[in-house]
gemmi code that builds the backbone of each chain (N, CA, C; Angstrom):
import gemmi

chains = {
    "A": [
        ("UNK", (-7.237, -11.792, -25.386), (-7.166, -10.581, -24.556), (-5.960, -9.745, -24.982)),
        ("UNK", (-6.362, -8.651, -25.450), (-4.992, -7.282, -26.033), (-5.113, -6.400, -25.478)),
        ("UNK", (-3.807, -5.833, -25.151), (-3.832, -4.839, -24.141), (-2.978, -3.950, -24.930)),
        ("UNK", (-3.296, -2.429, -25.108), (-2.283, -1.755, -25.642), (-1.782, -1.171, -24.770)),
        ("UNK", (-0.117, -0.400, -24.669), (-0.024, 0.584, -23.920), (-0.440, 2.371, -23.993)),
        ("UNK", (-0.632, 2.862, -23.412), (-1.145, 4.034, -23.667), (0.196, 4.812, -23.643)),
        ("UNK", (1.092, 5.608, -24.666), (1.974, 6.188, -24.643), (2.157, 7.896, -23.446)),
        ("UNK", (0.732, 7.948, -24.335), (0.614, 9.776, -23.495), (-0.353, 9.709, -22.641)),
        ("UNK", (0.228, 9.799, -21.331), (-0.591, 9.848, -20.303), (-0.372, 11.229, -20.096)),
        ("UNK", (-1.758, 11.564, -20.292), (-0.961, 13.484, -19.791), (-1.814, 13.747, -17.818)),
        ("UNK", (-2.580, 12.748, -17.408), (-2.762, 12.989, -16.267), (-1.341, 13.307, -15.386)),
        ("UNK", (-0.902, 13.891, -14.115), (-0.072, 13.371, -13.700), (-0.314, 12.915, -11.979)),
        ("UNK", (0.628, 12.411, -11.560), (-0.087, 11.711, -10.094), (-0.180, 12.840, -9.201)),
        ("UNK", (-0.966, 12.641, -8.504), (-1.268, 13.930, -7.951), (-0.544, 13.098, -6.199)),
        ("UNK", (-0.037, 13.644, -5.640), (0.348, 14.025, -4.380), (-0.938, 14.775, -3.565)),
        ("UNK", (-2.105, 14.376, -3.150), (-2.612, 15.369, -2.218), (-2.086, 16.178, -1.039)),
        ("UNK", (-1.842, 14.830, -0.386), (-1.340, 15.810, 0.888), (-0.406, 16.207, 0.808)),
        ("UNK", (0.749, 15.945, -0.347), (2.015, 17.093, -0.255), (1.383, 18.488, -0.703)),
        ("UNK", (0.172, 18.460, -1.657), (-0.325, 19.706, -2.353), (-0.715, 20.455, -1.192)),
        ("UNK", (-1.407, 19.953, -0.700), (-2.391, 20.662, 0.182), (-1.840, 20.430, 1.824)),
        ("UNK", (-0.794, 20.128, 1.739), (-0.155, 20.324, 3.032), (-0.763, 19.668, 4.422)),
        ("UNK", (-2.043, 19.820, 4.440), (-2.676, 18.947, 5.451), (-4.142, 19.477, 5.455)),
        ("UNK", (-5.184, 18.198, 5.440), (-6.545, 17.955, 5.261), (-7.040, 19.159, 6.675)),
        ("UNK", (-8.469, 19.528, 5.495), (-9.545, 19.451, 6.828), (-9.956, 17.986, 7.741)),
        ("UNK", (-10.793, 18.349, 8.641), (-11.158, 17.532, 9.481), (-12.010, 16.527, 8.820)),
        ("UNK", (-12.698, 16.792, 8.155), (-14.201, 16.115, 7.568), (-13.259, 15.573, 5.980)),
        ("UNK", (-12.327, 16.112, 5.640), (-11.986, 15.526, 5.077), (-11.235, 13.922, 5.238)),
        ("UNK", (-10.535, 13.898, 6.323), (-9.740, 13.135, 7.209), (-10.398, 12.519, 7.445)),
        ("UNK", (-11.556, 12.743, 8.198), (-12.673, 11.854, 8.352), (-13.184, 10.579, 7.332)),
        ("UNK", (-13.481, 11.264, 6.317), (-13.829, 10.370, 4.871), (-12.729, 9.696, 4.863)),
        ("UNK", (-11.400, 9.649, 4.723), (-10.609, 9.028, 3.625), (-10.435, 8.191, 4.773)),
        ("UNK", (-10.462, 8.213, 6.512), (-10.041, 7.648, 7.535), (-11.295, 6.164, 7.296)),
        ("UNK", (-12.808, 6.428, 7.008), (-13.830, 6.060, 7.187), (-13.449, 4.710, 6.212)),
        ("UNK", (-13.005, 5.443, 4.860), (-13.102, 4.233, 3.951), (-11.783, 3.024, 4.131)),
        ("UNK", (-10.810, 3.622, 4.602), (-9.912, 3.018, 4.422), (-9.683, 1.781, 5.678)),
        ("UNK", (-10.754, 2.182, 7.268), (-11.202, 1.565, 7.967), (-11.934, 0.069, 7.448)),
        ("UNK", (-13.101, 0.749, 6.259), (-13.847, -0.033, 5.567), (-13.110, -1.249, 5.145)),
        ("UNK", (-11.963, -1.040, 4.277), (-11.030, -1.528, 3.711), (-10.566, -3.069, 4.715)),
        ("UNK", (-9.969, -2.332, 5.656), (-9.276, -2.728, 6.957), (-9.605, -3.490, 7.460)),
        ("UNK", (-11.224, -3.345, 7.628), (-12.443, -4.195, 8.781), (-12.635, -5.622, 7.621)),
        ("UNK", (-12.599, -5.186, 6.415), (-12.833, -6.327, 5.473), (-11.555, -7.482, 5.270)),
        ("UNK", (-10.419, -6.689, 5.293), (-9.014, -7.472, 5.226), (-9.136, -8.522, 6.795)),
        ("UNK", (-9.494, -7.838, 7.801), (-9.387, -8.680, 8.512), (-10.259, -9.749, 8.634)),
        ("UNK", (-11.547, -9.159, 8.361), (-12.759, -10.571, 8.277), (-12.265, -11.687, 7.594)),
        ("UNK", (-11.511, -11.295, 6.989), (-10.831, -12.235, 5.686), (-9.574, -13.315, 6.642)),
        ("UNK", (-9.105, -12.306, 7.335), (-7.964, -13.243, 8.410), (-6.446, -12.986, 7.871)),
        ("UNK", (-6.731, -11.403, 7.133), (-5.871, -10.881, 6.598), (-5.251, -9.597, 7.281)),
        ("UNK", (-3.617, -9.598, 7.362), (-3.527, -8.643, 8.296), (-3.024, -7.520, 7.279)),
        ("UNK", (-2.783, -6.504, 7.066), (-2.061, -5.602, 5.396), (-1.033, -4.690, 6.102)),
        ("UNK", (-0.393, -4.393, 7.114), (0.933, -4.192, 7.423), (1.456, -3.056, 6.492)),
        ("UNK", (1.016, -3.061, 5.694), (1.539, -1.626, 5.407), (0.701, -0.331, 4.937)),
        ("UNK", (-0.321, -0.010, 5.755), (-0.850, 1.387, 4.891), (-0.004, 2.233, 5.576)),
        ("UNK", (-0.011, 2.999, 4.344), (1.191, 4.580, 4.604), (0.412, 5.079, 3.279)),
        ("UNK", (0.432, 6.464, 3.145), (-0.424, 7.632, 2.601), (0.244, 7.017, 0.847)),
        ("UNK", (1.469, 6.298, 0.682), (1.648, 5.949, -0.713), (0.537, 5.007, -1.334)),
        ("UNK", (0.210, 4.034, -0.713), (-0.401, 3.293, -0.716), (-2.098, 2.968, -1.242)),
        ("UNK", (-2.472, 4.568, -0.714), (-3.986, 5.250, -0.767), (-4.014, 5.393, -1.958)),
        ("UNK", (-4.778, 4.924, -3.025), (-5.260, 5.499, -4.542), (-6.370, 6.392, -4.189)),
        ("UNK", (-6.286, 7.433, -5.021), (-7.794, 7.980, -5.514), (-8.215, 7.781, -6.615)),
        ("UNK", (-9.530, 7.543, -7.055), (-9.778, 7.158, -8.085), (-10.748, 8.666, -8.964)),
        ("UNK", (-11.006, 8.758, -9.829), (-11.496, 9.949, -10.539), (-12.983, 10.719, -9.773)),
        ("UNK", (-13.777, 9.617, -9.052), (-15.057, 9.384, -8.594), (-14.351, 10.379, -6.746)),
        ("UNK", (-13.224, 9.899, -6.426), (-12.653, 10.773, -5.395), (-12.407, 9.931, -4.059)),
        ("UNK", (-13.342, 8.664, -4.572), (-12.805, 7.456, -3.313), (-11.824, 6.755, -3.209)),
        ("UNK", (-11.427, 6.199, -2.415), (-9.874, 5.474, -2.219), (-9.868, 3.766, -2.402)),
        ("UNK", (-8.680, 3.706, -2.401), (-8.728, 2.170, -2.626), (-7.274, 1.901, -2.172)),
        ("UNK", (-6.918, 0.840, -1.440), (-5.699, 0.601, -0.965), (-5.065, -0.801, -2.005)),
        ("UNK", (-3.622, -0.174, -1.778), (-2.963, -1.162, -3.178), (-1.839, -1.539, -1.958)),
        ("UNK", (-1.217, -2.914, -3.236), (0.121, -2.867, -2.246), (-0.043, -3.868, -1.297)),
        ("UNK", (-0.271, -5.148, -1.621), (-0.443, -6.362, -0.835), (1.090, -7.154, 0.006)),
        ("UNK", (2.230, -6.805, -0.808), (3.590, -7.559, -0.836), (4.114, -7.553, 1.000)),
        ("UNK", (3.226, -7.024, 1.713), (3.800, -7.803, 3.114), (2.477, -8.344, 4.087)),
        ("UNK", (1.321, -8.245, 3.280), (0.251, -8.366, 4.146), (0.328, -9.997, 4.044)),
        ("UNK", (-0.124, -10.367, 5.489), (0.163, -11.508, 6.038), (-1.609, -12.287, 5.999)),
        ("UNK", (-1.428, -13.523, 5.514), (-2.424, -14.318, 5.454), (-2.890, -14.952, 6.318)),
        ("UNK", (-3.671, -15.576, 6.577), (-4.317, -16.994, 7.979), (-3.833, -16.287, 9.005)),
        ("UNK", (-4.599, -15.507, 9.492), (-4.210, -14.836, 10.656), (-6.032, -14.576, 11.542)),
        ("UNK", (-5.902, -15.271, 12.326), (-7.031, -15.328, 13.145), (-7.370, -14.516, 14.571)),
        ("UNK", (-8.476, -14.000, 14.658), (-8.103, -12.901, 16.372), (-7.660, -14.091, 16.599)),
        ("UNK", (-6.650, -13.179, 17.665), (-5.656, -14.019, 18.514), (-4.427, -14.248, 18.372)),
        ("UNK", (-4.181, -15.011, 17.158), (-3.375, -15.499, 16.509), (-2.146, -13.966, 16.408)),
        ("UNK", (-0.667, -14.488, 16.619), (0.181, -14.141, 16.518), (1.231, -13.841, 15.354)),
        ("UNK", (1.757, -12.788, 14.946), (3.054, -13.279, 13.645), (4.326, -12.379, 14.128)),
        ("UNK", (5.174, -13.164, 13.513), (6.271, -12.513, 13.863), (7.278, -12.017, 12.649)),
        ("UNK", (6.871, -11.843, 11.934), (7.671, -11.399, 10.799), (8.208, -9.509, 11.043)),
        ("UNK", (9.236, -9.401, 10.924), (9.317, -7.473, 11.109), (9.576, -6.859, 9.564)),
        ("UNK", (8.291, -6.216, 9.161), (8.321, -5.472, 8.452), (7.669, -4.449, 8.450)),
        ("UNK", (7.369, -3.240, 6.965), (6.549, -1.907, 7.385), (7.009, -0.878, 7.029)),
        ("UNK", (6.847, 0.037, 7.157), (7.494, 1.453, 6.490), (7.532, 2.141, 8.007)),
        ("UNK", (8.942, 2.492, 8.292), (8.943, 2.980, 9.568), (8.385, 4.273, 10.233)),
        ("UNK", (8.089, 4.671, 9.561), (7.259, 5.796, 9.912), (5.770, 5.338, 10.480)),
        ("UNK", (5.236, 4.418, 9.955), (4.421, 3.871, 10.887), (4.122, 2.620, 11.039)),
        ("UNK", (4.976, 2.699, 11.929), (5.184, 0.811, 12.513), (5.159, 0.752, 13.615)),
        ("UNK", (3.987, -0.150, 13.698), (3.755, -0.224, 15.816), (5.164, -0.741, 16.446)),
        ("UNK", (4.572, -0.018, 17.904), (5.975, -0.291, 18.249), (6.082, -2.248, 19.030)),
        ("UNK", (5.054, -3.050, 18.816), (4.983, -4.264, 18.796), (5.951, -4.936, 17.914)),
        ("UNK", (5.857, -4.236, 16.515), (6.515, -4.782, 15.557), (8.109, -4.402, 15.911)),
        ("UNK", (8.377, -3.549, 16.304), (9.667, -2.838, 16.467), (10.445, -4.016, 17.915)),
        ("UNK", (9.329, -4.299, 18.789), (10.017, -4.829, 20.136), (10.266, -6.440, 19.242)),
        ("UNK", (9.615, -6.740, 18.203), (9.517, -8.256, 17.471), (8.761, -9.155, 18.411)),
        ("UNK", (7.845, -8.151, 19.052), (7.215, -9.188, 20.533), (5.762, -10.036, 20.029)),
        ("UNK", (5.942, -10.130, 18.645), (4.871, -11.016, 18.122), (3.801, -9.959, 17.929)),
        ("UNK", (3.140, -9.815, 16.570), (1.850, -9.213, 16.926), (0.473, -9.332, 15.614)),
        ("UNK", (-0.616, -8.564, 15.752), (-1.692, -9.047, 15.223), (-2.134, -7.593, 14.716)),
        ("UNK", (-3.866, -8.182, 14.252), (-4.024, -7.048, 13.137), (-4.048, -5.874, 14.167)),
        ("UNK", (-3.923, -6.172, 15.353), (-3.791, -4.297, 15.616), (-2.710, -3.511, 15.245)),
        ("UNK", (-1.898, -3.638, 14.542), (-1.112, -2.932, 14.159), (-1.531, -2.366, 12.965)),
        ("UNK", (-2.403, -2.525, 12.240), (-3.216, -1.580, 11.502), (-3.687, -1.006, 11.428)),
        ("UNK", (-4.040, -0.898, 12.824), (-4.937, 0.391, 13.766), (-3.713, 1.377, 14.052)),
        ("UNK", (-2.825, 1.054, 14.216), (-1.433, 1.823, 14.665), (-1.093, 2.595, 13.843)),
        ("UNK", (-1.031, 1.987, 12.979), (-0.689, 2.484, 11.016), (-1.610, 3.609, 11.193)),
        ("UNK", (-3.103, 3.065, 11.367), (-4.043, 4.177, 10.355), (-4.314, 5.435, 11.600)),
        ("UNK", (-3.922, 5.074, 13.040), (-3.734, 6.344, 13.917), (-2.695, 7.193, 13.498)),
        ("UNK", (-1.689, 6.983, 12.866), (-0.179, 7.881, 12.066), (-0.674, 8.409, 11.368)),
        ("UNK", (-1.504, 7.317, 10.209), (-1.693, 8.416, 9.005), (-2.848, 8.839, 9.471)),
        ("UNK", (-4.191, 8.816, 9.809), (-4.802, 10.020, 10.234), (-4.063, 11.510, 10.868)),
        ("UNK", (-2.948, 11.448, 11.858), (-2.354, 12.176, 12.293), (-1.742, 13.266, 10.986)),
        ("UNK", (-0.884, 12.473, 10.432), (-0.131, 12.897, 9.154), (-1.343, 13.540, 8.425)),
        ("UNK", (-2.681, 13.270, 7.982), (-3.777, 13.582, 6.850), (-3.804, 15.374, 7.860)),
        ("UNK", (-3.886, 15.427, 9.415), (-4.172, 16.099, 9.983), (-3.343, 17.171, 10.011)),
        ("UNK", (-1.948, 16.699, 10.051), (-0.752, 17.752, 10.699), (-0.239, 18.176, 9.618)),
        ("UNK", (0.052, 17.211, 8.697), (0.818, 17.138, 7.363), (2.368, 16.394, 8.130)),
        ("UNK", (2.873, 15.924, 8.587), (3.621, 14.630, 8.876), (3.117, 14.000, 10.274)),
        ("UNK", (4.331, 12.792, 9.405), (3.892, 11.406, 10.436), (4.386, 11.503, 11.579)),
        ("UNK", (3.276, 10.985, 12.774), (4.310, 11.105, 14.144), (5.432, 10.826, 14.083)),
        ("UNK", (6.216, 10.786, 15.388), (7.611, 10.121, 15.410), (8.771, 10.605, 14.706)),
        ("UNK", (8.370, 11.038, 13.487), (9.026, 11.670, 12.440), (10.437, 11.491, 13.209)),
        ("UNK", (11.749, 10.958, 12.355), (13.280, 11.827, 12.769), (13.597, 11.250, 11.120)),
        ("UNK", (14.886, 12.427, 10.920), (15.719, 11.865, 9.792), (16.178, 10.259, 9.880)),
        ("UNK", (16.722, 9.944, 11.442), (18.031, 9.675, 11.541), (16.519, 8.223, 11.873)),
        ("UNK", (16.775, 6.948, 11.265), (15.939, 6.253, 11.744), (15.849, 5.484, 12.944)),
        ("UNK", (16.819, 5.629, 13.329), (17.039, 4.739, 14.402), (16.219, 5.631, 15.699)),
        ("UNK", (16.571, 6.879, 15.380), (15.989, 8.077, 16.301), (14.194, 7.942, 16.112)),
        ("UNK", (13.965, 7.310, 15.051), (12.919, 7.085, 14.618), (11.921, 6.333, 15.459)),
        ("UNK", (12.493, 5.271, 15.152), (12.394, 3.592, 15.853), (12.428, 4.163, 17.547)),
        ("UNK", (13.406, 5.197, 18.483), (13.191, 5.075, 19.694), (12.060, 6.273, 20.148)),
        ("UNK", (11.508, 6.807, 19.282), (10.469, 8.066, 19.553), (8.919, 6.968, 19.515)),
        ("UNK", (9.073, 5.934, 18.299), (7.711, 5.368, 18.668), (8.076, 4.243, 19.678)),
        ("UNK", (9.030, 3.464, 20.423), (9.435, 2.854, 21.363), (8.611, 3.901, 22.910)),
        ("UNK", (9.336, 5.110, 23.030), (9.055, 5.663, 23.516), (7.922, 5.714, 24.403)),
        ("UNK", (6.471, 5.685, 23.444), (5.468, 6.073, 23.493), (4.785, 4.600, 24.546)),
        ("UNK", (5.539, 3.665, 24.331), (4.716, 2.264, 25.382), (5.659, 2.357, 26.139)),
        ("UNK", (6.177, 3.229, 27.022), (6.722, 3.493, 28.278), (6.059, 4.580, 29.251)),
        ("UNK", (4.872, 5.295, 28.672), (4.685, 6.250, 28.845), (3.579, 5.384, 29.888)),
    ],
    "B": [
        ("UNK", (3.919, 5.732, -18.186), (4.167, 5.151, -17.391), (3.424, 6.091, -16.442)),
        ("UNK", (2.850, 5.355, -14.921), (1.868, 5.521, -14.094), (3.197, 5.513, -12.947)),
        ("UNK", (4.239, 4.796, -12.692), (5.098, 4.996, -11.378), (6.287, 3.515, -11.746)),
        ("UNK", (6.961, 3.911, -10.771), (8.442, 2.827, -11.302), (8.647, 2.276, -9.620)),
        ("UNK", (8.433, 1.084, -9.431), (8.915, 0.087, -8.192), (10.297, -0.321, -8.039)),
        ("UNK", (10.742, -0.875, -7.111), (12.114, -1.525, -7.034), (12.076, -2.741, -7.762)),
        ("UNK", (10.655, -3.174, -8.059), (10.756, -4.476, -8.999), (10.275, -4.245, -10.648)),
        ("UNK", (9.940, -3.053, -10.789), (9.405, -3.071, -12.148), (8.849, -1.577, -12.167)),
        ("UNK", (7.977, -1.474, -12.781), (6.552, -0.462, -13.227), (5.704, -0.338, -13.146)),
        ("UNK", (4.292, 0.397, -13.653), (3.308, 0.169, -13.377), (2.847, 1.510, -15.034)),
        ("UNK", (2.247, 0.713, -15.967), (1.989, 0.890, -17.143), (0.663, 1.438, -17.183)),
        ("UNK", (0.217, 2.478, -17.920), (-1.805, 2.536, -18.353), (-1.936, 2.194, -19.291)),
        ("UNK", (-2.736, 0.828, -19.602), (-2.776, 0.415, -20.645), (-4.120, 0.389, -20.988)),
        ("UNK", (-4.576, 0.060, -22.045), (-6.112, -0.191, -22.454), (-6.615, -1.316, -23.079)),
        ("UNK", (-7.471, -1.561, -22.808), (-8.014, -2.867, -23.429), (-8.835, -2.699, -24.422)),
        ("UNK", (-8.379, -3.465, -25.530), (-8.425, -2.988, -26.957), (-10.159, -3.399, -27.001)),
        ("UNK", (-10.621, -4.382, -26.894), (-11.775, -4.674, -27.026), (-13.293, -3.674, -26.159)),
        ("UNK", (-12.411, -3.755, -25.425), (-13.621, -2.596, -24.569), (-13.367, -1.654, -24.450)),
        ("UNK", (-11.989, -0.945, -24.631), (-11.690, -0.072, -24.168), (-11.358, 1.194, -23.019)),
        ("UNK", (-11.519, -0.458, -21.613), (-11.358, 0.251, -20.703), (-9.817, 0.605, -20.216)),
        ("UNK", (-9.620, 1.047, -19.142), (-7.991, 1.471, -18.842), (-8.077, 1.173, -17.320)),
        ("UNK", (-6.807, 0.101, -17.620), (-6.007, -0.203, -16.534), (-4.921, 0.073, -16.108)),
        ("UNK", (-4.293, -0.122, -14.841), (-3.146, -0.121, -14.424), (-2.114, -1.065, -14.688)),
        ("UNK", (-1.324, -1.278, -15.134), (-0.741, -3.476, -15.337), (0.485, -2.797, -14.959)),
        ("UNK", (0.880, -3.645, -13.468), (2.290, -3.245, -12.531), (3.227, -5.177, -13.571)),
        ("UNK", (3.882, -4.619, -14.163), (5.003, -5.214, -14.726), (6.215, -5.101, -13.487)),
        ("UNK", (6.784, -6.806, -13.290), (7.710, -7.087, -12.478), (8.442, -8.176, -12.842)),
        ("UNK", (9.402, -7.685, -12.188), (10.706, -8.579, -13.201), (11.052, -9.951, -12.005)),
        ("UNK", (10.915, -10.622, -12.690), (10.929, -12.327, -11.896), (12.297, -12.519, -11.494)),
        ("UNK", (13.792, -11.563, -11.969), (15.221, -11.700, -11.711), (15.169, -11.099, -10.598)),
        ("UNK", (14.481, -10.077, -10.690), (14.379, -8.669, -9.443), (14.179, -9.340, -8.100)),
        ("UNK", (12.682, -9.845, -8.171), (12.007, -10.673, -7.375), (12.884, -11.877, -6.272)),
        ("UNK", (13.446, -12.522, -7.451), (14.281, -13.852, -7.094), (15.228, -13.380, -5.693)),
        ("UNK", (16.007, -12.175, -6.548), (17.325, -11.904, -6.068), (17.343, -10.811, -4.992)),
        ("UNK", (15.328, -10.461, -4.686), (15.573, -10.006, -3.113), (14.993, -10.856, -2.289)),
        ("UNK", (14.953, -11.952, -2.752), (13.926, -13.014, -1.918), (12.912, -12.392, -1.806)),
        ("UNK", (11.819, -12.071, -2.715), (10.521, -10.983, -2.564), (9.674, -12.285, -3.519)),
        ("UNK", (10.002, -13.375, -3.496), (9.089, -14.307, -4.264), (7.793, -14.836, -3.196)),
        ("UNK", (7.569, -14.969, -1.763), (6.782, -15.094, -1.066), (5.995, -13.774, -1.011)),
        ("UNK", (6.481, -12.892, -1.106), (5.379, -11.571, -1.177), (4.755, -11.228, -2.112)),
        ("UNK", (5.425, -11.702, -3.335), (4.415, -11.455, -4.701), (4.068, -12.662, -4.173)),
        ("UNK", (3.831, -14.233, -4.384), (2.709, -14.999, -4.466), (1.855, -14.708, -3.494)),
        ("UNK", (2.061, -13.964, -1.645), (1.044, -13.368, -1.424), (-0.034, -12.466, -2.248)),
        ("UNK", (0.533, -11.411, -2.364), (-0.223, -10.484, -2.967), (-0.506, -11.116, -4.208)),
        ("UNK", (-0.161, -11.560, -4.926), (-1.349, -12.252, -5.978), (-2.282, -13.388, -4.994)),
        ("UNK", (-2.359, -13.714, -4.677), (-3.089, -14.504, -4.072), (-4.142, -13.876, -3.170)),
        ("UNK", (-3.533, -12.936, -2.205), (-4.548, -11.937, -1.855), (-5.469, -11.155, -2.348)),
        ("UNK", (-4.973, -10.612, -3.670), (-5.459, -9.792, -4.368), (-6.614, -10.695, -5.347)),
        ("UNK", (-6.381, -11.869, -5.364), (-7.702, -12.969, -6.376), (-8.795, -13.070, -5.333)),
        ("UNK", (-7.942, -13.142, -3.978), (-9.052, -13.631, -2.767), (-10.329, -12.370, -2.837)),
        ("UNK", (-9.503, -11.056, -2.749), (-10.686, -10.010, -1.884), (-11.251, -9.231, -3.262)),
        ("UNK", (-12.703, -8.546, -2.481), (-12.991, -8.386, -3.823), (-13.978, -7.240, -2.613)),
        ("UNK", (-13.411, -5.592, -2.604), (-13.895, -4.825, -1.832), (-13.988, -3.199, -2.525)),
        ("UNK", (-15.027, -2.536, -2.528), (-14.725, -1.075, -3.313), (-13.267, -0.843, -2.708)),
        ("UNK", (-12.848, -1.021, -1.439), (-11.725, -0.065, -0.622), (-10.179, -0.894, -0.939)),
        ("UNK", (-10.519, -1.552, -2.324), (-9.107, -2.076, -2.363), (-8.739, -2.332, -3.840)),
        ("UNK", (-8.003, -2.096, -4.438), (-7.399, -2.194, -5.590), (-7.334, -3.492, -5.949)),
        ("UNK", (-8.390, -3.289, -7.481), (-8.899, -4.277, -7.809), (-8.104, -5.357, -8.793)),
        ("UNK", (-7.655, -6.950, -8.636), (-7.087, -7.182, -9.821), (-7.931, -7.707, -11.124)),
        ("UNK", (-7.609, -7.725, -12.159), (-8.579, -7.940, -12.762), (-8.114, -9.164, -13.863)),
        ("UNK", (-6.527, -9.353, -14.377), (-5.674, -10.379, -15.493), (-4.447, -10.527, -14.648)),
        ("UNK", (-4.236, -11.577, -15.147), (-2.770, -11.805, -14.372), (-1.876, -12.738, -15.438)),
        ("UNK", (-0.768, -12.439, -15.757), (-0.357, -13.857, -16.632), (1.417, -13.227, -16.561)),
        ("UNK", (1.815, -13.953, -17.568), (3.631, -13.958, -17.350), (4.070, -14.348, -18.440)),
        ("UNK", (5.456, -13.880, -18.293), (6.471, -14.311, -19.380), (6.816, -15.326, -18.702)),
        ("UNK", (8.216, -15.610, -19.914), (9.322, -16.421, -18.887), (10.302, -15.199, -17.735)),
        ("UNK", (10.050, -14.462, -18.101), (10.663, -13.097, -17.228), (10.154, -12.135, -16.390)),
        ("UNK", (9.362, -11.586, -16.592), (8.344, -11.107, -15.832), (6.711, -11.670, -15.836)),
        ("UNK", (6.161, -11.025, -14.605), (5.089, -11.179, -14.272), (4.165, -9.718, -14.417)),
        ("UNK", (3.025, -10.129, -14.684), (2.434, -8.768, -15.329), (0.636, -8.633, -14.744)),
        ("UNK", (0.471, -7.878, -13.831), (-0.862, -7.828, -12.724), (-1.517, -6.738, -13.666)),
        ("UNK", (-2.468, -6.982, -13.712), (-3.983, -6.016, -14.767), (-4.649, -5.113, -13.785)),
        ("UNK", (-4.893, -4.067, -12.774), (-5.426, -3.653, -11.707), (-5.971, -2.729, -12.553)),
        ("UNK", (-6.868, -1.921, -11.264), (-7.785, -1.294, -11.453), (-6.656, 0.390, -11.476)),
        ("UNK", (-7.658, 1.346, -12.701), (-6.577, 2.083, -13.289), (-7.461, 3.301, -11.863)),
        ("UNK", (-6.587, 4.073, -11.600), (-7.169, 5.109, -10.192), (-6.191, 6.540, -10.853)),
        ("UNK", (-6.908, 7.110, -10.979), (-6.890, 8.318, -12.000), (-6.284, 9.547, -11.210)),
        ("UNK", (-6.997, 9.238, -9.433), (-6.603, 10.670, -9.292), (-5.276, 10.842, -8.168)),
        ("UNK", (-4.494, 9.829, -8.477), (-3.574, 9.524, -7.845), (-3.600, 8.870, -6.439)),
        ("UNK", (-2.482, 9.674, -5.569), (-1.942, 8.728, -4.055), (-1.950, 9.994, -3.532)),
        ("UNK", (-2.496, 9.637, -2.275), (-2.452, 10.467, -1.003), (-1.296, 11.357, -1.250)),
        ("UNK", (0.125, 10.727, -0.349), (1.008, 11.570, -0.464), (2.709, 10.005, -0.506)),
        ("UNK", (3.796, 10.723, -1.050), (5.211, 10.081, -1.613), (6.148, 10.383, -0.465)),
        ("UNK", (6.333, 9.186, 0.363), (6.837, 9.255, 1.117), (8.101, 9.987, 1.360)),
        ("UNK", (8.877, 10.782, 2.232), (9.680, 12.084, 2.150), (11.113, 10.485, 2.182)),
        ("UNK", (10.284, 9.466, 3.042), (11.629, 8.490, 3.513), (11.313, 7.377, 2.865)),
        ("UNK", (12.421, 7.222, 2.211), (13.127, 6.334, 1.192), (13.228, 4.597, 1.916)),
        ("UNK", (12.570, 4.305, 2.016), (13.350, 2.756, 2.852), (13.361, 1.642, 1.786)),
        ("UNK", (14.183, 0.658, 1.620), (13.755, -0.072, 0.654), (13.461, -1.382, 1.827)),
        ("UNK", (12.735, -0.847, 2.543), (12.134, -2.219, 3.597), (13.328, -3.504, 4.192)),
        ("UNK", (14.691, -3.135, 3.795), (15.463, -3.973, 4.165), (16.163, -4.235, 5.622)),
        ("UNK", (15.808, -2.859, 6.414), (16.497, -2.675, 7.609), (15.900, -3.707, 8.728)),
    ],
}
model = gemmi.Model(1)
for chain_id, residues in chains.items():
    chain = gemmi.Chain(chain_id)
    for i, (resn, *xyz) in enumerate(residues, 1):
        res = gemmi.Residue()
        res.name, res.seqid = resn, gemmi.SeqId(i, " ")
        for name, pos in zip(("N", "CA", "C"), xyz):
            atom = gemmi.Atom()
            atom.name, atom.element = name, gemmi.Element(name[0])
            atom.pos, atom.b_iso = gemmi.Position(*pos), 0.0
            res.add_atom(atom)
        chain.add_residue(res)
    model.add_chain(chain)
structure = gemmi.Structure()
structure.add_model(model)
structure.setup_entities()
């Protein structure tokens, strides 16, 4: 098996939503649909993936997505079943994960309610520079 | 080069025999060691042999030096959503 490297890549990565600032609806829709797809399969598996954030999303030439980026998704994880590890990209990190009050694959649902938001608005809820300000805006929101 | 990690790269390479084109994320096993990030790569390799879904980045070779480790994925042409504005290196 030989692998060469390809020197000249003249594609370059494309940024959608920084390009285009923020999706139509039906667009949002699609990329929300597949990446659900994705999601519903990781978990059948008993797999939880903890980190989708819009870096994460490939497009491929065909225009469908594919999620990369395994390095915190958590294994043997059964409904029910609990983990306690705190990790994530804070911009969208349930706020379960934030209290460290133990939690499960719904926090991938949490994730992909942000970035739908973000595909929608063009940023992520919660948004602050300052992170900590960060961390108490999605705190916030399970007091409400 | 396709993008640069806190542990390595991510190369387009081609496969000489068929000539298809992949992604191969090159990572450095010192890198790894010395953030304690050795349980998250043997996840994700391990995850990534397990699932096998259109909606997920596919692996396809996997092998190593004595120094780095070197993942064969599926090459995705038309990039990433969007580059996060915030920088975290997940340590906080």
């Amino acid at each position: 098996m030989i692998f060469v490297l390809i020197k000249i890549f003249k594609g370059e990565l494309f940024f959608h939503l920084r390009r285009e600032k923020k999706f139509l609806e039906s667009k949002t829709r699609f990329y929300a649909a597949e990446i659900i797809l994705a999601l519903e399969y990781l978990h059948s598996k008993g797999i939880i993936y903890r980190d989708l954030k819009p870096e994460n999303i490939l497009i491929g030439a065909d225009g469908h997505i594919k999620i990369a980026d395994f390095g915190l998704s958590k294994q043997g994880i059964e409904d029910g079943a609990k983990t306690y590890t705190f990790c994530g990209t804070p911009e969208y990190l349930a706020p379960e994960i934030l209290q460290a009050k133990g939690h499960d694959k719904a926090v991938d649902y949490w994730s992909l309610g942000a970035l739908i938001y973000e595909m929608l608005t063009g940023a992520p809820p919660f948004y602050s520079r300052d992170k900590q300000q960060m961390f108490r805006n999605i705190l916030e929101v399970c007091e409400l | 080069m396709l993008g640069k990690g806190s542990f390595g790269k991510v190369l387009l390479v081609e496969k000489v025999d068929t000539g298809s084109l992949y992604a191969m994320k090159v990572l450095r096993k010192d890198v790894i060691i010395q953030r304690k990030q050795k349980l998250h790569m043997r996840a994700e390799r391990e995850i990534l042999e397990d699932v096998d879904s259109p909606f997920i980045l596919g692996l396809h070779y996997a092998f190593q030096t004595n120094d780095k480790l070197y993942l064969v994925m599926d090459f995705m042409s038309g990039g990433i959503l969007k580059r996060s504005d915030f920088c975290s290196d997940k340590d906080f």
